[in-house]
ZATI-550793 format. One record per residue (C-alpha): chain; residue in three letters; residue number from 1; x, y, z. Coordinates in pm, 1 decimal. Layout:
residues N
+-------+------+-----+----------+----------+----------+
! kette ! rest !  nr !     east !    north !       up !
+-------+------+-----+----------+----------+----------+
!     A !  Ala ! NUM !        X !        Y !        Z !
...
+-------+------+-----+----------+----------+----------+
***
This chain:
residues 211
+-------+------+-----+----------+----------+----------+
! kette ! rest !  nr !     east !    north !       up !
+-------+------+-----+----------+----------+----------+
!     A !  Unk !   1 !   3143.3 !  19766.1 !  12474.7 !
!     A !  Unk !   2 !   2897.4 !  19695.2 !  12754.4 !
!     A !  Unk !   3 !   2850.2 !  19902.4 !  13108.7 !
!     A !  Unk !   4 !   3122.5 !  19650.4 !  13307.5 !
!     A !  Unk !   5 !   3395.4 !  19723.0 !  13024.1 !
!     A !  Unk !   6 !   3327.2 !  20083.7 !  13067.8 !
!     A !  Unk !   7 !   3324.8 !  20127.4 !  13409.6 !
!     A !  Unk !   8 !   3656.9 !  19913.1 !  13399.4 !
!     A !  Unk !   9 !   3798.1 !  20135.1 !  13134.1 !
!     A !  Unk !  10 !   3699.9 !  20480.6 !  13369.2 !
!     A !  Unk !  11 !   3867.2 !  20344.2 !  13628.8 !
!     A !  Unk !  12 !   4197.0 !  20298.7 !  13474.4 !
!     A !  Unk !  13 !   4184.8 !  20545.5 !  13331.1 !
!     A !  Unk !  14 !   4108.5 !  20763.7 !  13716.7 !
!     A !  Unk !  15 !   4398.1 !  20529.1 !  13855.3 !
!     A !  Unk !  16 !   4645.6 !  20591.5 !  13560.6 !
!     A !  Unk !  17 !   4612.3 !  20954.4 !  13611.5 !
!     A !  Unk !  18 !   4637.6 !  20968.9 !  13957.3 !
!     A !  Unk !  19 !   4932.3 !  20697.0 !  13978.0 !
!     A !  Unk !  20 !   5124.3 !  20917.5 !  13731.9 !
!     A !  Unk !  21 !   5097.9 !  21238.6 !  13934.7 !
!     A !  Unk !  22 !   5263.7 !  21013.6 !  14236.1 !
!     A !  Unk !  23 !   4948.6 !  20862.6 !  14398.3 !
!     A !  Unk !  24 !   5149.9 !  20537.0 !  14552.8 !
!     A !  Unk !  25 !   4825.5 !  20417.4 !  14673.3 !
!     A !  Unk !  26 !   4646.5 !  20466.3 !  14325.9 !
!     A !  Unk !  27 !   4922.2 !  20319.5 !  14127.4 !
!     A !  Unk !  28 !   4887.7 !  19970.8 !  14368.7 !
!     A !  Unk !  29 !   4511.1 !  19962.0 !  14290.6 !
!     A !  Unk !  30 !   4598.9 !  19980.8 !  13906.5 !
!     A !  Unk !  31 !   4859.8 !  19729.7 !  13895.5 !
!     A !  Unk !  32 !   4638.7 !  19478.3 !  14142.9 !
!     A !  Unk !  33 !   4326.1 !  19514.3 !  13957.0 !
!     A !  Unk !  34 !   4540.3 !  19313.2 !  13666.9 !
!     A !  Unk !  35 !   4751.2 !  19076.3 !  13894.8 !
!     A !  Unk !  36 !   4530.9 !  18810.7 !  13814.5 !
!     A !  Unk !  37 !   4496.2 !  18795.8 !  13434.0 !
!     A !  Unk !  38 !   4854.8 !  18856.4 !  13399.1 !
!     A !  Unk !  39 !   4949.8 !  18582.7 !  13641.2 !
!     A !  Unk !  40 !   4688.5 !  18322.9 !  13403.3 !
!     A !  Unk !  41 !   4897.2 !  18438.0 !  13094.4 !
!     A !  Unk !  42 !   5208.6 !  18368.2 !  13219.8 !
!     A !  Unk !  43 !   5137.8 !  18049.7 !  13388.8 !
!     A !  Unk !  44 !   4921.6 !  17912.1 !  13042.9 !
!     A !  Unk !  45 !   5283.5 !  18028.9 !  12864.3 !
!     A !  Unk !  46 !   5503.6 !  17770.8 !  13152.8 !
!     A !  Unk !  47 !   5515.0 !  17416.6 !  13083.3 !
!     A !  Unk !  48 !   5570.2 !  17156.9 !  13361.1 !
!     A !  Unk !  49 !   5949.5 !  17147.1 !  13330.7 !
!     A !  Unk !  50 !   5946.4 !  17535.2 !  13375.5 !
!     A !  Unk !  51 !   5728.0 !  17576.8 !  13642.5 !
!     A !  Unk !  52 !   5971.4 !  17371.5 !  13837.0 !
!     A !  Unk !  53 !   6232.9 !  17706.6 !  13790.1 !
!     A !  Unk !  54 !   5975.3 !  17978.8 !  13693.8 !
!     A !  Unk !  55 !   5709.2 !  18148.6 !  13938.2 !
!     A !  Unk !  56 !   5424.7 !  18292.9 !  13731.9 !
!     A !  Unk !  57 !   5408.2 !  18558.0 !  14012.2 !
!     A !  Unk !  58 !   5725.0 !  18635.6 !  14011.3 !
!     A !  Unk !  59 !   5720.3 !  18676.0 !  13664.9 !
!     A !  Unk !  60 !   5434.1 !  18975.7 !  13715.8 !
!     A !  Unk !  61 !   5620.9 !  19092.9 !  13997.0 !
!     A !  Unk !  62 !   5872.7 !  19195.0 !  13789.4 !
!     A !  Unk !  63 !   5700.2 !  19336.6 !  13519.7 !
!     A !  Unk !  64 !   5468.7 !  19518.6 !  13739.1 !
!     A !  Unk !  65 !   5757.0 !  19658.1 !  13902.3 !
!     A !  Unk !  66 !   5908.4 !  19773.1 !  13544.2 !
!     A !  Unk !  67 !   5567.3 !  19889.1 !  13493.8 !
!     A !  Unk !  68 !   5564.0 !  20117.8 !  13822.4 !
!     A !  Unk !  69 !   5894.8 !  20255.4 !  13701.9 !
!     A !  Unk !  70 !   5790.2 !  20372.9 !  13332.3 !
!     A !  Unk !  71 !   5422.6 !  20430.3 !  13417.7 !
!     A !  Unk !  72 !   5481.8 !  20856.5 !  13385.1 !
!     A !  Unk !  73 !   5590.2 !  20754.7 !  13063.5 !
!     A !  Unk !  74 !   5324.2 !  20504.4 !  12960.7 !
!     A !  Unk !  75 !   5100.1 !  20779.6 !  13037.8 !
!     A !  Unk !  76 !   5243.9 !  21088.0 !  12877.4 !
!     A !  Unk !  77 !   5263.1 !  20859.0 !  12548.0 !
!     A !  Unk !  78 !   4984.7 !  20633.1 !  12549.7 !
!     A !  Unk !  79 !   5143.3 !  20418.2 !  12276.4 !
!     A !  Unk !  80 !   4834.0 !  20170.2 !  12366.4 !
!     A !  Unk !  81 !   4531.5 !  20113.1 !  12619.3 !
!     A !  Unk !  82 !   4711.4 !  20057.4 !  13010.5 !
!     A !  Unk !  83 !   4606.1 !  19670.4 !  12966.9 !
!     A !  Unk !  84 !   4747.6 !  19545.3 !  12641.8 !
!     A !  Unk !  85 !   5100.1 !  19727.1 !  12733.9 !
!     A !  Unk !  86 !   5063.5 !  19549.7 !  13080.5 !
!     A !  Unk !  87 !   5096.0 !  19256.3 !  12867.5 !
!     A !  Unk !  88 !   5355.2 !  19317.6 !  12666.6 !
!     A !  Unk !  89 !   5581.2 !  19439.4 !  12882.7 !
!     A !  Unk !  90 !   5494.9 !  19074.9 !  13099.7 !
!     A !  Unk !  91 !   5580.3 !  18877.5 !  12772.1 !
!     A !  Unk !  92 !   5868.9 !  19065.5 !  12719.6 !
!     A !  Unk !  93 !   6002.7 !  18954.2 !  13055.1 !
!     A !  Unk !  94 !   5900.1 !  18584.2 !  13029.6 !
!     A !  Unk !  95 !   6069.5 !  18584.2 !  12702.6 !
!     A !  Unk !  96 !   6412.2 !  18685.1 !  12903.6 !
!     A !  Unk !  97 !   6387.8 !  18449.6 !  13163.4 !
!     A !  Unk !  98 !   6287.5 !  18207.7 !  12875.1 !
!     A !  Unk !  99 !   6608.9 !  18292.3 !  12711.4 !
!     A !  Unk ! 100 !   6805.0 !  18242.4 !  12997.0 !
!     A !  Unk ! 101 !   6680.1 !  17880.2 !  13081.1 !
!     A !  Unk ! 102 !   6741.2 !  17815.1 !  12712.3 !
!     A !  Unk ! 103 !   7075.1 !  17906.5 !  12748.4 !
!     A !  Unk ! 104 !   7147.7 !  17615.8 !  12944.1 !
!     A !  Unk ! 105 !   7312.9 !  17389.0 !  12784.7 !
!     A !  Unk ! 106 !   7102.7 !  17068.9 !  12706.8 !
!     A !  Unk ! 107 !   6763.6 !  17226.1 !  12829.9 !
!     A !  Unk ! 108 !   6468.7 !  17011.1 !  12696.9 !
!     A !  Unk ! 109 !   6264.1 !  17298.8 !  12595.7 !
!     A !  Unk ! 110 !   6486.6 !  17312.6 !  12268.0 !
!     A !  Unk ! 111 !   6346.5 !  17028.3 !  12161.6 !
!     A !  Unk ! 112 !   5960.7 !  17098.4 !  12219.3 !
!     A !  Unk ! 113 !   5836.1 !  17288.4 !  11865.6 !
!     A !  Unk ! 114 !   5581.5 !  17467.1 !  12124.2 !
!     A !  Unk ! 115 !   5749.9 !  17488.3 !  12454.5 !
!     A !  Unk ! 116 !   5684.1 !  17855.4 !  12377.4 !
!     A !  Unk ! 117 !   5290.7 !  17810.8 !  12435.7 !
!     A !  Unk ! 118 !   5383.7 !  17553.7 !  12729.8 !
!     A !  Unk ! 119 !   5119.3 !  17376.1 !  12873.2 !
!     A !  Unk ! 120 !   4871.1 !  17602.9 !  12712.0 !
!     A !  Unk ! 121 !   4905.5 !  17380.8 !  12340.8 !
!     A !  Unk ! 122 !   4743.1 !  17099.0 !  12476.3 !
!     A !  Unk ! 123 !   4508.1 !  17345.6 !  12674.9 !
!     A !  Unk ! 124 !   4422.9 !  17498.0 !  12293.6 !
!     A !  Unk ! 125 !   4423.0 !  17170.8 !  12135.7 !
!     A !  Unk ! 126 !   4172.7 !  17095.6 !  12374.8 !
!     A !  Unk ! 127 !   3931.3 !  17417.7 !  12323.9 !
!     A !  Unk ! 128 !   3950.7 !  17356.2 !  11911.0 !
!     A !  Unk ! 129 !   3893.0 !  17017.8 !  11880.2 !
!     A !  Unk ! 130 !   3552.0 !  16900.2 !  11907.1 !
!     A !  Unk ! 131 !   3415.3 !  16663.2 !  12232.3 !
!     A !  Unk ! 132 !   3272.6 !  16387.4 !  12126.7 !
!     A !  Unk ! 133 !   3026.6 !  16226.0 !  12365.6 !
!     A !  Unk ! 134 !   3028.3 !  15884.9 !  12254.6 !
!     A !  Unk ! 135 !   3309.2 !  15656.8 !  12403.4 !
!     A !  Unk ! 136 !   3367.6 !  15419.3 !  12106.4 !
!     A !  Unk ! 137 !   3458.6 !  15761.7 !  11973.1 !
!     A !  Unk ! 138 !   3783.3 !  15849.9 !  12132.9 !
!     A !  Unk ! 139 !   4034.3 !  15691.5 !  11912.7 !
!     A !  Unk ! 140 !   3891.9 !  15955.7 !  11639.8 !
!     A !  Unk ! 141 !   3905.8 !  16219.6 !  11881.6 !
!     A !  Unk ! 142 !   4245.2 !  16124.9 !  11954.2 !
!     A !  Unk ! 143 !   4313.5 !  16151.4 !  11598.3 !
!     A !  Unk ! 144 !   4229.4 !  16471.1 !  11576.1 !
!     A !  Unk ! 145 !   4395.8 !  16636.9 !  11876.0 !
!     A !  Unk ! 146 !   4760.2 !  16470.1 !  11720.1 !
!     A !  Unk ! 147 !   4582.5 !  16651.9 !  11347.0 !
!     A !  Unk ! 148 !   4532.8 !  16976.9 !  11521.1 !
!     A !  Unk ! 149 !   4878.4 !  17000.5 !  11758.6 !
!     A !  Unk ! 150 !   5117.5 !  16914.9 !  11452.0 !
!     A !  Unk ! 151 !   4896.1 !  17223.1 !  11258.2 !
!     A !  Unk ! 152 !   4998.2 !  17447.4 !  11541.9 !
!     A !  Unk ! 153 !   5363.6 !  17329.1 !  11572.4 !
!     A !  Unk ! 154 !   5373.1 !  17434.6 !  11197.8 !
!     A !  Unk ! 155 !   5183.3 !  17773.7 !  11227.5 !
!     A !  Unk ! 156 !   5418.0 !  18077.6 !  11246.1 !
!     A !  Unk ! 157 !   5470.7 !  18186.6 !  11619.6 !
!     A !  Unk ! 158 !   5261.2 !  18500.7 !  11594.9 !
!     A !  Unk ! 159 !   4970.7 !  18276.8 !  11501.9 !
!     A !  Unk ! 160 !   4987.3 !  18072.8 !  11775.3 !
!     A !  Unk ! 161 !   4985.0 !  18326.1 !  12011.0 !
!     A !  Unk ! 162 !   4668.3 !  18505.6 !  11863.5 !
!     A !  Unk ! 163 !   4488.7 !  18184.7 !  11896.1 !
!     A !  Unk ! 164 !   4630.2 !  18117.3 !  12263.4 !
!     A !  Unk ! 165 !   4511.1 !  18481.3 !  12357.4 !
!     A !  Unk ! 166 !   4162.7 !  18463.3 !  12142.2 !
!     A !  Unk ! 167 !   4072.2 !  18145.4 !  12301.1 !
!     A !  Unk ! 168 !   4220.0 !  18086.0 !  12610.6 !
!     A !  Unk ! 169 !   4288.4 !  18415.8 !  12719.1 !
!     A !  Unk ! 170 !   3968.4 !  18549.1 !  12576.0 !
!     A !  Unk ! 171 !   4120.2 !  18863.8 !  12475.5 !
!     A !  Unk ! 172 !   3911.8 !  19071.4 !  12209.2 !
!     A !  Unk ! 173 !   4064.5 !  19083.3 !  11902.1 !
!     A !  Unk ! 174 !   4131.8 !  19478.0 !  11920.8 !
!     A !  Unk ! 175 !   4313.2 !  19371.0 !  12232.2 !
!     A !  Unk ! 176 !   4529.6 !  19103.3 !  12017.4 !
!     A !  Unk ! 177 !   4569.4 !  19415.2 !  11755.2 !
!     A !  Unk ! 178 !   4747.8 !  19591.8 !  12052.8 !
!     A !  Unk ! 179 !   4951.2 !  19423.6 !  12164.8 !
!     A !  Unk ! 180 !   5120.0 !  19255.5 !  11886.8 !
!     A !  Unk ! 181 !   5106.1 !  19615.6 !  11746.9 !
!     A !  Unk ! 182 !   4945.6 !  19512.4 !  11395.2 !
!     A !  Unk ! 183 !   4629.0 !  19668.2 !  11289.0 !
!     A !  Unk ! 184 !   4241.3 !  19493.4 !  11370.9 !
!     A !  Unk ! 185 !   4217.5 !  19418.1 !  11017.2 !
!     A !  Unk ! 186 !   4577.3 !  19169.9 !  11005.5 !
!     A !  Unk ! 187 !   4482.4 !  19057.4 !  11365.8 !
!     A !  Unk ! 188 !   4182.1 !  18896.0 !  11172.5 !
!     A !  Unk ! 189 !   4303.8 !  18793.0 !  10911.0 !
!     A !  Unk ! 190 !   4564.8 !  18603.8 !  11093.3 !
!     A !  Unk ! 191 !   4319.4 !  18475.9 !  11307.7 !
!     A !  Unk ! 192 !   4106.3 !  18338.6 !  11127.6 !
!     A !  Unk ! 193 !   4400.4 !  18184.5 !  10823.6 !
!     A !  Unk ! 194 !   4525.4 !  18023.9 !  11116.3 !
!     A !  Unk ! 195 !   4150.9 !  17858.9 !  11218.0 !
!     A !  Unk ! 196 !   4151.9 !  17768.9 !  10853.0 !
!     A !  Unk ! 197 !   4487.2 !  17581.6 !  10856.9 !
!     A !  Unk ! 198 !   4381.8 !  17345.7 !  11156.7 !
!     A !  Unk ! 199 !   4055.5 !  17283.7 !  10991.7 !
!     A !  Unk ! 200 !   4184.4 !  17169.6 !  10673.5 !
!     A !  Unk ! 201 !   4451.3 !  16951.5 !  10915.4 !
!     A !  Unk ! 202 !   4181.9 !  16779.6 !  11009.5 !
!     A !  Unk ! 203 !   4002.5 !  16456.3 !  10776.2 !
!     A !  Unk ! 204 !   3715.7 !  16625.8 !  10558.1 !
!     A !  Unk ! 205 !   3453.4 !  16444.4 !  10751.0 !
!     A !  Unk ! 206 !   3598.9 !  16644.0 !  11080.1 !
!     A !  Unk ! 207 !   3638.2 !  16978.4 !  10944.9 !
!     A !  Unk ! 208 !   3338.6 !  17159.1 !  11123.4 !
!     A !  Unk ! 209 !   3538.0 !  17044.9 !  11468.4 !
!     A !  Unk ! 210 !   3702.9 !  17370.8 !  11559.2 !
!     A !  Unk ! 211 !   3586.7 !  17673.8 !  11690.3 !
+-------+------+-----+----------+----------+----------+
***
């Protein structure tokens, strides 16, 4: 962990302490420092269809205000670092409002096998399949993204989401752990099985493409 990460970390952990005794001014500056990244993970989890209903902000806004409300909680518990739970609890509400649009009868997200990543599966398709720089090369290229995005429609859920928050949310994988409440060791292994099944989606002679 370098000096940034711990300075970050004592921080928090000042805020957290202070926001749970009833500092109101604390408990903004812990929920603001993370505005941002939560904001990026909801919005990489929208696709364009949803973002015409659904305000990433919004979104945050309401888990930040659950947060507020169970933060003595959170802190008497601990049941995992401040950031990771942040997330959770800002899944957990996308997934309602997910629900909810759903719901509706004849809502095209039923028929998109990763409406659940939105946007972000062409984002990840993106970051794992190599760039070629030769032009006459795209219809290969093109190849393999359609190789790599049928992979992750067939990868479990859970899988998908590891490799949306390893790569495009650059979480660290004791992060990943965390959240999905599974041990480092399975947040690995799934990890890297689920690199393994897009490389062997792709021809032989492409293999080496992801990352």
């Amino acid at each position: 962990m370098d000096s940034k990460t711990l300075d970050d970390a004592a921080e928090t952990e000042r805020l957290l302490k202070e926001a749970a005794a009833g500092d109101r001014d604390a408990l903004g500056c812990l929920l603001e420092r993370h505005r941002a990244r939560l904001t990026r993970m909801v919005a990489l989890r929208l696709d364009s269809r949803a973002r015409g209903r659904v305000d990433a902000s919004d979104v945050v806004q309401a888990a930040m205000i659950e947060a507020a409300r169970r933060l003595a909680d959170y802190e008497r518990d601990r049941p995992m670092p401040f950031y990771p739970w942040l997330h959770r609890l800002t899944a957990d509400r996308l997934a309602d409002l997910r629900r909810k649009l759903q719901a509706k009868k004849g809502d095209p997200a039923r028929e998109q096998p990763l409406a659940d990543l939105g946007d972000s599966a062409g984002m990840l398709v993106d970051r794992l399949v190599a760039t070629d720089t030769t032009p006459g090369q795209a219809l290969a290229r093109e190849e393999r993204r359609r190789c790599v995005r049928e992979a992750l429609a067939r990868l479990a859920e859970t899988d998908r989401e590891i490799l949306v928050m390893r790569h495009l949310e650059d979480l660290r994988i004791v992060e990943i752990a965390d959240i999905l409440e599974i041990t480092v060791s399975c947040a690995k292994m799934r990890y890297f099985r689920a690199v393994q099944k897009l490389k062997e989606a792709l021809p032989a002679e492409d293999s080496g493409g992801t990352r």
